[in-house]
Steps between C-alpha positions, in 0.01 A plus 500: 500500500411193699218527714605258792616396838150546660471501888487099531784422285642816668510315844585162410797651282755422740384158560500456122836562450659402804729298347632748273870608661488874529782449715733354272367757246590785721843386535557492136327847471790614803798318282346657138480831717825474649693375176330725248468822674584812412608633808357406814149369548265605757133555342292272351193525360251229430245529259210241521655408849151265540507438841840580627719200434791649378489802640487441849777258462714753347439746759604247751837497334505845492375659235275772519207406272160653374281265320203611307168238420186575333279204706394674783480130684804413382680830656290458864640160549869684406488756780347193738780323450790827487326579811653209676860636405760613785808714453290822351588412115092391410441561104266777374228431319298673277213374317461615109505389110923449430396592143444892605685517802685849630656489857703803440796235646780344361666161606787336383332143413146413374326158521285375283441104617251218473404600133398854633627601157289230273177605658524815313335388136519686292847708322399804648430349873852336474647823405326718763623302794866507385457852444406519840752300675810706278314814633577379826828422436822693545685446216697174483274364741371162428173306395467164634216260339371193428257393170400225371680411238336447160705198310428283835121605513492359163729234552332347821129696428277517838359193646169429796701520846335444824657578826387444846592630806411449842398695754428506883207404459440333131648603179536735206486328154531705176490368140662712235456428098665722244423604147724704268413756268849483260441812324453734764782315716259469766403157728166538684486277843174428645574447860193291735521559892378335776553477864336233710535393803362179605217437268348899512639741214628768682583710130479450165607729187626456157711730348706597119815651528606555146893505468709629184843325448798628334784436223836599567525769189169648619621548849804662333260733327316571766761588721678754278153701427495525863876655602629140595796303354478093548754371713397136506241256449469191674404184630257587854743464782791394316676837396766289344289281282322628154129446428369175297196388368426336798573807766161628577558812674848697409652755668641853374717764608515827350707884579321809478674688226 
């Protein structure tokens, strides 16, 4: 299990990846949700909810939603932002390991997004958290997930990336390299921090976030030893469209069975 998301990277998360669109994510998740389900869908739970993004914009369409996080940082900065909600729907949130998780609940969809499922490394990780998320699940419930997906990873392989973004009063810049380990399936990203503003360094850090990626007959296999049946695999965001060597991230549906 990866050992990441420290309190820096924590707190500049949502700056990070503020130009990732949960919203139009969420919408697809409502669509999937509302074109896939088996019976009507009310409760959601996220596992690896990080700090909120999707489930707070679910609840504001409203779902009722519980999302679970093992950061502790990561689930403050959650109920900050849920407790800015109006209208009484806020999301739960609990904060524990998805790989042994028990909250004597059941909801009719589970989430699983932004490669929640490939940092679990090893077989038995992997199966653990989808035995978790079917033991939340009523049956024919659904599993919603993304992964990245191994014939691109090898296809495009990972690359140095630097990103800045500015603040109020400076800017954040992060540099990310990757390295693959092709046996285990596994890419390890070291990720370098820092915020300045003006010329002073307000934080610094340096992180690895080690992420496993995935081939369509393994998910299959995966899925099945865990009480799921794969309803579709597919391009991230476009539902319609199958994954190539050159789609990154893919997205799968599965029914609790």
């Amino acid at each position: 299990m990866n050992n990441s998301f420290g309190p820096i990277y924590a707190d500049t998360y949502d700056l990070l990846y503020q130009d990732k669109d949960y919203g139009a994510e969420c919408d697809l998740i409502g669509h999937i949700l509302k074109t896939h389900g088996d019976g009507a869908v009310r409760r959601i739970l996220d596992l690896g909810c990080g700090t909120g993004n999707h489930a707070i914009r679910l609840a504001e369409q409203g779902y009722e939603v519980v999302g679970v996080e093992r950061s502790e940082r990561m689930l403050a900065n959650a109920r900050r932002k849920a407790a800015g909600l109006t209208g009484g729907n806020n999301p739960i949130f609990h904060q524990g390991d998805i790989r042994n998780l028990d909250l004597q609940e059941v909801f009719d969809a589970v989430l699983m997004m932004f490669a929640v499922l490939g940092y679990q490394l090893e077989n038995a990780d992997v199966l653990a958290a989808l035995r978790a998320a079917r033991r939340h699940l009523r049956l024919g419930g659904l599993l919603i997930f993304d992964v990245w997906y191994g014939p691109a990873v090898l296809h495009l392989r990972p690359s140095q990336k630097s990103k800045v973004i500015p603040t109020s009063g400076g800017q954040i810049l992060r540099v990310a390299s990757g390295k693959l380990d092709i046996r285990r399936h596994l890419c390890k990203v070291n990720f370098q921090v820092r915020h300045v503003e003006g010329e002073r360094l307000i934080a610094e850090t340096e992180e690895s976030h080690t992420v496993r990626y995935f081939f369509p007959m393994e998910i299959d296999l995966f899925l099945e030893c865990s009480g799921f049946a794969l309803i579709r695999l597919s391009d991230f965001l476009d539902f319609d469209q199958d994954p190539s060597e050159i789609t990154w991230n893919a997205l799968g549906l599965a029914r609790a069975v």
